[in-house]
ZAGU-979402 format. One record per residue (C-alpha): x, z, y; residue in three letters. Coordinates in steps of 0.02 Angstrom, whole numbers, padded with zeros to 5 digits, always signed. Example, Ala and Ser with C-alpha at 12.3 -4.5 7.8 and 13.67 -1.06 7.14 Angstrom:
2
+00615+00390-00225ALA;+00684+00357-00053SER;
This chain:
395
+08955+05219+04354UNK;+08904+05215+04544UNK;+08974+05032+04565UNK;+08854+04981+04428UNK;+08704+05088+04486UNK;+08746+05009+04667UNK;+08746+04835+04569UNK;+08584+04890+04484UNK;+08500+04928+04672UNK;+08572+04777+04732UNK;+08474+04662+04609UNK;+08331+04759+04631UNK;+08331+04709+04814UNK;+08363+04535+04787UNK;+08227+04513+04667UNK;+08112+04597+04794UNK;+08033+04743+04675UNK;+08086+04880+04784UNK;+08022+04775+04944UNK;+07856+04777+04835UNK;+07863+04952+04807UNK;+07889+05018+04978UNK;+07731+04938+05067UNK;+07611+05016+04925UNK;+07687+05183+04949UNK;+07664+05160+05137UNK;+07462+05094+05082UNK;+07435+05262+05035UNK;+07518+05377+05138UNK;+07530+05274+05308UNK;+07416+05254+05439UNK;+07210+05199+05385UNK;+07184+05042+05484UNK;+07035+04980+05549UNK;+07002+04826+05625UNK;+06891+04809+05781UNK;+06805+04624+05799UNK;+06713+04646+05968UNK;+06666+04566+06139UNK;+06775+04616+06270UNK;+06764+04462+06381UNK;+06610+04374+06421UNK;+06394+04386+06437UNK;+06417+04535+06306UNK;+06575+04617+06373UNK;+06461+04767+06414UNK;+06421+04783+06223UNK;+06590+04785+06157UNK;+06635+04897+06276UNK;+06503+05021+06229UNK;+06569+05004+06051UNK;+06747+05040+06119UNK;+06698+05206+06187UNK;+06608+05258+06034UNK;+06740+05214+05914UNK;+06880+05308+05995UNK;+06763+05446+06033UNK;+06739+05471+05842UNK;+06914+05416+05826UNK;+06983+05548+05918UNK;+06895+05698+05845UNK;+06938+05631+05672UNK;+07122+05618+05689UNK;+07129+05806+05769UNK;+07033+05863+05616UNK;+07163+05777+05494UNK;+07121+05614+05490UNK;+07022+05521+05342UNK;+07108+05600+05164UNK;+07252+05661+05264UNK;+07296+05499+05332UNK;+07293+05455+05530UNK;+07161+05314+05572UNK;+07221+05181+05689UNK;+07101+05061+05779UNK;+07161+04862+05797UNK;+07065+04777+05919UNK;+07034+04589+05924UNK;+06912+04498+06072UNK;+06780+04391+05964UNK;+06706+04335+06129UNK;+06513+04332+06034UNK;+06583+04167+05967UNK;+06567+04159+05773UNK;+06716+04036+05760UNK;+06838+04163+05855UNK;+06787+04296+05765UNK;+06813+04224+05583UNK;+07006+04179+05650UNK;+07000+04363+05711UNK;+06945+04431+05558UNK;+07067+04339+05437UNK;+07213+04385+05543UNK;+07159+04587+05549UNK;+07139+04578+05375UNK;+07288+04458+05322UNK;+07441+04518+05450UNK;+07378+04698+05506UNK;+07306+04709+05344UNK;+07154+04827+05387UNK;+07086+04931+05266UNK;+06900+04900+05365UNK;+06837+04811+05485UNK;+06680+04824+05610UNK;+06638+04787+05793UNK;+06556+04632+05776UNK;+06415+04584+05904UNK;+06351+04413+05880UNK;+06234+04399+05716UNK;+06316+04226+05695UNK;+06478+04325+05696UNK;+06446+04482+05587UNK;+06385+04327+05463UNK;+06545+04229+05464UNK;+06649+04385+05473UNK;+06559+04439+05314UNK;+06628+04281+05206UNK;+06786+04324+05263UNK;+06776+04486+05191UNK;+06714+04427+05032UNK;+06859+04315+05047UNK;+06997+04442+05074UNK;+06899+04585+04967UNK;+06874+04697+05092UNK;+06729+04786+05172UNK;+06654+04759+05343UNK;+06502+04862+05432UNK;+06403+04808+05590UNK;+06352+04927+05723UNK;+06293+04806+05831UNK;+06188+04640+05781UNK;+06015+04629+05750UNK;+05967+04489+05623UNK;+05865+04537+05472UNK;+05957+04405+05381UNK;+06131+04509+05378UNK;+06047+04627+05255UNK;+05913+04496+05195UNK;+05916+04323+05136UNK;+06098+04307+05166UNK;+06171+04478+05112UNK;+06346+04510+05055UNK;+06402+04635+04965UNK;+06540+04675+05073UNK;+06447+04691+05225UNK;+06348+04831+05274UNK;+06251+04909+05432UNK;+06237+05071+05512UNK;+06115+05036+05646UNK;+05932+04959+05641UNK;+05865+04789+05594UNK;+05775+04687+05704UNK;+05624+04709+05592UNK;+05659+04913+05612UNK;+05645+04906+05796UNK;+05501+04772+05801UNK;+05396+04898+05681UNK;+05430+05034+05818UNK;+05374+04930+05964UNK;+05232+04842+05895UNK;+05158+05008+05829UNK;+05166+05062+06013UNK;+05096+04927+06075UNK;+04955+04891+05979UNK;+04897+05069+06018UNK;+04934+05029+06207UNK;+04879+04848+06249UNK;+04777+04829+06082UNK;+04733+04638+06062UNK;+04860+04601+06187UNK;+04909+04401+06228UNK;+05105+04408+06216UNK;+05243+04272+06267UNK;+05412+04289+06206UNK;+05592+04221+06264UNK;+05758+04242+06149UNK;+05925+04204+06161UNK;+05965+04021+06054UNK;+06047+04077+05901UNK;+06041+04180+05760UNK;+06001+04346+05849UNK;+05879+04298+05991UNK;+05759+04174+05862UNK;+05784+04329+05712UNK;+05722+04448+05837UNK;+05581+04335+05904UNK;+05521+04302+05728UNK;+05521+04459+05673UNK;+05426+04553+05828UNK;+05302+04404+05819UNK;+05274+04431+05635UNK;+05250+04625+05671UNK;+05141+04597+05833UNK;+05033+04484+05737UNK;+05003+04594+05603UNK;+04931+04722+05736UNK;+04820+04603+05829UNK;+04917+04556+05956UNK;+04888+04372+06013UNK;+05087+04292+06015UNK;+05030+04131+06136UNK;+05208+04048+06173UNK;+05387+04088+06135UNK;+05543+04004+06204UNK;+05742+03990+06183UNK;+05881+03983+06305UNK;+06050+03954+06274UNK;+06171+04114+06280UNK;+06253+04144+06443UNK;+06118+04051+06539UNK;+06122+04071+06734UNK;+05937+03988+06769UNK;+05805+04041+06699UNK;+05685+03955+06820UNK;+05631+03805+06711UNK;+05554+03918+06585UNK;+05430+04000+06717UNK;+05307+03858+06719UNK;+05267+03853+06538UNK;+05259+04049+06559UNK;+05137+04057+06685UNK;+05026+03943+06587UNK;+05016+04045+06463UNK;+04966+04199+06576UNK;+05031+04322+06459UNK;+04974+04537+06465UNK;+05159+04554+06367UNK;+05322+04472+06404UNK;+05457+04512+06264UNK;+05643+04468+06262UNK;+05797+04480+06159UNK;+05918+04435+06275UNK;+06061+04544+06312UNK;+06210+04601+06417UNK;+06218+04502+06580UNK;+06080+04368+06524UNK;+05942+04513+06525UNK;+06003+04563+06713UNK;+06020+04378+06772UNK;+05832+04354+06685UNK;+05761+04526+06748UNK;+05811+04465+06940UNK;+05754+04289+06936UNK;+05559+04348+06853UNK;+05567+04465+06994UNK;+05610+04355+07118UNK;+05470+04212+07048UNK;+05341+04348+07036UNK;+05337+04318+06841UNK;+05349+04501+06817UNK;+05221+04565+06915UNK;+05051+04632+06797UNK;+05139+04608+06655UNK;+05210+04732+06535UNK;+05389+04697+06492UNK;+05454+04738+06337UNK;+05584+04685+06227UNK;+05744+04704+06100UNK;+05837+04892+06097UNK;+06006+04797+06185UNK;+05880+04706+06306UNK;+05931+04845+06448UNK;+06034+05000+06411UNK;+06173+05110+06504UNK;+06290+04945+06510UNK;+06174+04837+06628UNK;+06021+04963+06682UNK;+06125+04974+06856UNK;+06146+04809+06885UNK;+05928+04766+06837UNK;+05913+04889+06956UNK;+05736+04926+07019UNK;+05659+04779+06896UNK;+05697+04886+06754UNK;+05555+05017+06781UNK;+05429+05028+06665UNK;+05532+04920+06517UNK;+05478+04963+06329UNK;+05589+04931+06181UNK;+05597+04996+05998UNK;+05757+05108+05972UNK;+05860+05185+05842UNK;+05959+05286+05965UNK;+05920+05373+06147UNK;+05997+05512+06213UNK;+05849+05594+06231UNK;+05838+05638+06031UNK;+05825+05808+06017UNK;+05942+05885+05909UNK;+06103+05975+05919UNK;+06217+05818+05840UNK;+06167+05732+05990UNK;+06153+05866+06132UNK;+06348+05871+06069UNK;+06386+05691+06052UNK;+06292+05654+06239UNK;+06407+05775+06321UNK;+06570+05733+06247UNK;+06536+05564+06264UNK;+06491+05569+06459UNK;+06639+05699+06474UNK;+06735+05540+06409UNK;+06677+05392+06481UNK;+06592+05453+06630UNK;+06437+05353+06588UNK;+06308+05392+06470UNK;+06327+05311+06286UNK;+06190+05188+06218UNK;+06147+05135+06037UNK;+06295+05022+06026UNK;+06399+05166+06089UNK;+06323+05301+05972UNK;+06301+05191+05808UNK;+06503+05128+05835UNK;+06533+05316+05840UNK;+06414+05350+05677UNK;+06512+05198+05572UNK;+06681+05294+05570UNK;+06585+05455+05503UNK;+06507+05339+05386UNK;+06691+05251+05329UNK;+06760+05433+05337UNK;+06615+05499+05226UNK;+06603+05349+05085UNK;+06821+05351+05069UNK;+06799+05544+05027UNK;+06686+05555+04934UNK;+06754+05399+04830UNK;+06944+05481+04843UNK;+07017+05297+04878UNK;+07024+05156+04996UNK;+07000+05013+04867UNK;+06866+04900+04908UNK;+06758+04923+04755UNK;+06758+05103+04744UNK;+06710+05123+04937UNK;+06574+05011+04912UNK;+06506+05098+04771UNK;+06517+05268+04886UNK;+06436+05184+05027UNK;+06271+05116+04939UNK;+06170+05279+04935UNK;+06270+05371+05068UNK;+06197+05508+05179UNK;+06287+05539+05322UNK;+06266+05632+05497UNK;+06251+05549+05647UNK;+06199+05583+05828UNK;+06016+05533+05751UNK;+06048+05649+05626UNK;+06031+05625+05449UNK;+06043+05444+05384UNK;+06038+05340+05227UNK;+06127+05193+05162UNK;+06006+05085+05078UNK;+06078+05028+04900UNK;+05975+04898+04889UNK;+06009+04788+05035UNK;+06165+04904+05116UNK;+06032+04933+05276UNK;+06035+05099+05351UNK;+05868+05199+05350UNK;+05849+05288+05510UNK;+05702+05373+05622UNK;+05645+05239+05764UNK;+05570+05286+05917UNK;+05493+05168+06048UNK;+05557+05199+06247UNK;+05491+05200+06402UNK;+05617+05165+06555UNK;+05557+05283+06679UNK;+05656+05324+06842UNK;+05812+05240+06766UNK;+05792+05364+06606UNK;+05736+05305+06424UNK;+05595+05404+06375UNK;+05541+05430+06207UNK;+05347+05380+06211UNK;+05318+05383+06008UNK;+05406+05390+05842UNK;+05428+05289+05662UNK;+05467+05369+05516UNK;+05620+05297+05440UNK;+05542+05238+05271UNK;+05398+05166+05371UNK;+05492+05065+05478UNK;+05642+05006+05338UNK;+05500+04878+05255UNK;+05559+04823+05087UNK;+05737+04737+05030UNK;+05737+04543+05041UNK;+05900+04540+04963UNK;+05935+04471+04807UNK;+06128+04459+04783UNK;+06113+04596+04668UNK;
């Protein structure tokens, strides 16, 4: 009887059933992996790295609280380098050899698009804390892809509400980054401004990781704008920042610009030229309430610098993956999904809301003042004011 029930094991084996049987067990008692799809080298190193911190911040108070159903989360880091091509062979081999149960991280709008096709691909779920571009939850939405932090169009509402109250009637130039981010963000704080009366009277595109700015002054000086927007980022914004200054470009002018334009990454190295910079935010650690007065200290206690939006809505997505896999009692793709579209979830912003609709998150936004190296909060959007309607129409 035990030689045949050896045989019977035996044959098993070789057919491979039990080798099928032991990863699925594993699936659901193992390790929750997520992939991590992020700058760490290059112009927007200091973004990914800000979405390092606030992953394993969250990361780490998870897993000593039990984990997510039970199960210890692991993070799986891959460098996308902001370059949409890396990050789609990133993506497909998180998701195909580490086989991730989730994936986020991703910077570049260009990337978080491509990444998002790979998801649908592999039929799993991906959520950016990171890029900007209305068309991720517009025009070309997925259904796997989702976003915990604010739209261009959310932050533009902010700003322009701030400024037309400010500088009503204001003449205002603007200057992106050339590709999917920088001309999303232009269009879509021109299209607010406009609506408000402000006068949008030149706009211009450099390539990412420029190191001159200089041949763009003329045509900005012609144009004598009151308001100077950008949507650069990382080290473009500080390499831009110093060479206005040092052309006089900046001087009488009010600069604002994008929520990633300066923050605790790159503030240091703008230095002095930084003063007086407005954006429209969805985070600042000034935002009084006692999720944040937590998350600012822990995270400082941490990483020995303060955390930014990158770094707090990185921290909010795990809360958010944690929430939707509860609350759906599963990691399987479609039943996650379903539990995300409608979630509420806290956050250091406190309380927000997955839009169904369009998978957008509806938050509070707040426009900022630097002052003395410190974001200030000088006024606030309701979140269902600033959201607009959803553009989407995949379903």
């Amino acid at each position: 009887m035990k030689t045949l029930q050896r045989t019977a094991v035996a044959a098993l084996w070789s057919a491979g059933l039990l080798g099928a049987v032991a990863p699925a067990a594993h699936a659901q008692t193992g390790p929750l992996r997520i992939g991590v799809v992020t700058p760490l080298s290059g112009t927007y190193a200091p973004i990914g790295a800000q979405v390092k911190m606030g992953l394993e911040l969250a990361l780490t108070e998870i897993n000593a609280a039990g984990g997510i159903m039970g199960r210890k989360v692991e993070l799986l880091y891959e460098d996308e380098e902001a370059n949409p091509q890396v990050a789609v062979q990133k993506a497909e081999k998180l998701f195909q050899q580490s086989k991730v149960d989730f994936l986020t991280g991703t910077v570049n709008s260009g990337s978080t698009l491509a990444v998002g096709q790979v998801a649908e691909r592999n039929d799993k779920l991906i959520a950016t804390t990171v890029s900007f571009s209305d068309a991720i939850t517009g025009d070309k939405c997925s259904p796997n892809v989702f976003r915990v932090n604010a739209k261009a169009g959310q932050q533009s509402v902010a700003l322009a509400e701030w400024l037309a109250k400010d500088k009503p009637g204001a003449s205002l130039f603007l200057l992106g980054p050339d590709y999917e981010m920088g001309r999303s963000t232009v269009a879509a704080f021109k299209d607010a401004a406009t609506q408000r009366g402000i006068k949008a009277n030149g706009e211009l595109f450099a390539p990412l990781d420029s190191k001159d700015y200089s041949s763009y002054f003329g045509q900005i000086r012609a144009a004598r704008p009151q308001v100077f927007y950008t949507s650069t980022a990382g080290n473009d914004t500080v390499r831009l920042f110093s060479q206005l200054a040092e052309y006089g470009i900046n001087k009488n002018i009010t600069m604002i610009g994008v929520s990633g334009a300066i923050t605790a990454q790159n503030i240091k190295a703008i230095g002095k030229n930084a003063e007086g910079f407005v954006t429209g935010v969805g985070y600042t650690p000034e935002i009084d309430n006692p999720q944040n007065k937590r998350f600012v200290a822990d995270f400082i206690k941490a990483n020995k610098i303060a955390p930014d939006l990158y770094g707090a809505d990185s921290y909010g997505v795990l809360y958010f993956y944690k929430a939707a896999v509860e609350k759906a009692k599963s990691t399987e793709t479609a039943k996650v999904r379903a539990a995300m579209e409608g979630l509420k979830w806290d956050t250091p912003q406190g309380e927000k809301t997955m839009r169904a609709a369009d998978h957008q998150a509806i938050q509070d936004m707040y426009a900022v003042r630097i002052v003395k190296g410190d974001f200030t909060i000088i006024s606030k959007v309701q979140g269902d004011k600033a959201i607009g309607p959803s553009t989407c129409k995949r379903w």
